[in-house]
N, C-alpha and C positions, 0 to 999 in steps of 0.2 A: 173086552178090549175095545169093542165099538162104543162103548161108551167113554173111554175115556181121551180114544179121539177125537169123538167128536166133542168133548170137552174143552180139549188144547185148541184145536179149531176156531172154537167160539172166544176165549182165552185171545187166540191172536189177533183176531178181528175185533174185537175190543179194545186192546193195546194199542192195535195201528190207528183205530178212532178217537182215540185219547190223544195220541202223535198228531194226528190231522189237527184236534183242536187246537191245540197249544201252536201246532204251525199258523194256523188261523190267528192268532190271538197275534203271535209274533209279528207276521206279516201286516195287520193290520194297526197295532201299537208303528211299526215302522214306517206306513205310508201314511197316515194320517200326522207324525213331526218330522214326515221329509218324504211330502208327496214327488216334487220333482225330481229327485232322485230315485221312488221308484216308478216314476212313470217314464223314466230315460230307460231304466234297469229293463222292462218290459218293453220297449218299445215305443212308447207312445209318446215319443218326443223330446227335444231339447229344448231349453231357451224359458224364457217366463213365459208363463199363461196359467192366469191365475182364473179362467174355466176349466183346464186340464186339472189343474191342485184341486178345484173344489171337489169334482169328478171324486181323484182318486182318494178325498180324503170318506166321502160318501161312500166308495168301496170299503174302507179302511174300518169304517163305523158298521157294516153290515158282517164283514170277515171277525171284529172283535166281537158282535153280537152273538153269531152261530159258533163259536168256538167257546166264547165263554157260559153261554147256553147250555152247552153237550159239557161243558167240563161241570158247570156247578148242578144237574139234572140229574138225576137216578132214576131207575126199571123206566116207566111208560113216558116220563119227560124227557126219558133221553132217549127213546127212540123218535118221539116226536121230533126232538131238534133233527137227529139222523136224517130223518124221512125232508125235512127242511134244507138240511146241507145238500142232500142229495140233486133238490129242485135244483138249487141254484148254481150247483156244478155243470150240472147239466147245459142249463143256460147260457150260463157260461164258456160253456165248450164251442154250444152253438155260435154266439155273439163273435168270438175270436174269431171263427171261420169266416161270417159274415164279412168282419171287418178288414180283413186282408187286402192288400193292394191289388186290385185287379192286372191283368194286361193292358197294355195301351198308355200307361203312365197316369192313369186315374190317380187318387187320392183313398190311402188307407195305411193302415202300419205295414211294415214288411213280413212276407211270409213267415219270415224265422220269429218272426215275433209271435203270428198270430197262431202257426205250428206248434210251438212252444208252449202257449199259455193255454191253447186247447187240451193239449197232451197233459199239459198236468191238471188243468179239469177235468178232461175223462176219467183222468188216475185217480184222481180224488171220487167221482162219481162211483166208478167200477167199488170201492173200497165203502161206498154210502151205500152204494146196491150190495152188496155181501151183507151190511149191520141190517138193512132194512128185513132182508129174506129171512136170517137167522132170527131177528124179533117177529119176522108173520110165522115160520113154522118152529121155534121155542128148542 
């Protein structure tokens, strides 16, 4: 019976890695032909600025890369991408917090923003570190 839990298990953490990349894929198809919409969507601004677009189309091209990596990759390349998504969520988590408006009126995105886009890079990280551990211990 333990074996076929931990079967469904691995099963799900699979699935939801599959979910991620296609999220990836979507998300990054989306902001690379309509960066400023989603860099308002997140936070990081209104109005033209076409340093902002290039940014986010540069996200756009890395998010399309690791998704469609992990989607066309099988056994040890797709834990590679994994182990790769992982980094960059991570980073990612990090960056958001950095980037948040301080007190005082300094210059940053607003909390809810930088809360926001952390929390779902954790989610996605938490979900990198599940695929990673189940490919180190099989």
């Amino acid at each position: 019976m333990a074996d076929v839990n931990e079967e469904q298990r691995r099963d799900r953490v699979d699935e939801l890695m599959v979910q991620l990349a296609r999220g990836r894929v979507a998300l990054g198809v989306t902001a690379f032909l309509a960066p400023g919409a989603v860099a308002r969507a997140l936070g990081a601004g209104a109005g033209a600025d076409p340093g902002r677009d290039l940014m986010t189309r540069i996200f756009a091209g890395r998010e399309i890369a690791l998704g469609a990596g992990y989607l066309l990759s099988k056994g040890q390349g797709r834990a590679t991408w994994a182990r790769l998504g992982l980094a960059v969520d991570v980073l990612d988590a990090v960056a958001a917090m950095k980037s948040r408006k301080p007190r005082g009126g300094a210059k940053g995105v607003p909390l809810w923003a930088a809360g926001a886009f952390s929390a779902v890079a954790a989610g996605a990280a938490g979900l990198g570190a599940a695929k990673v551990a189940r490919d180190l211990t099989g």
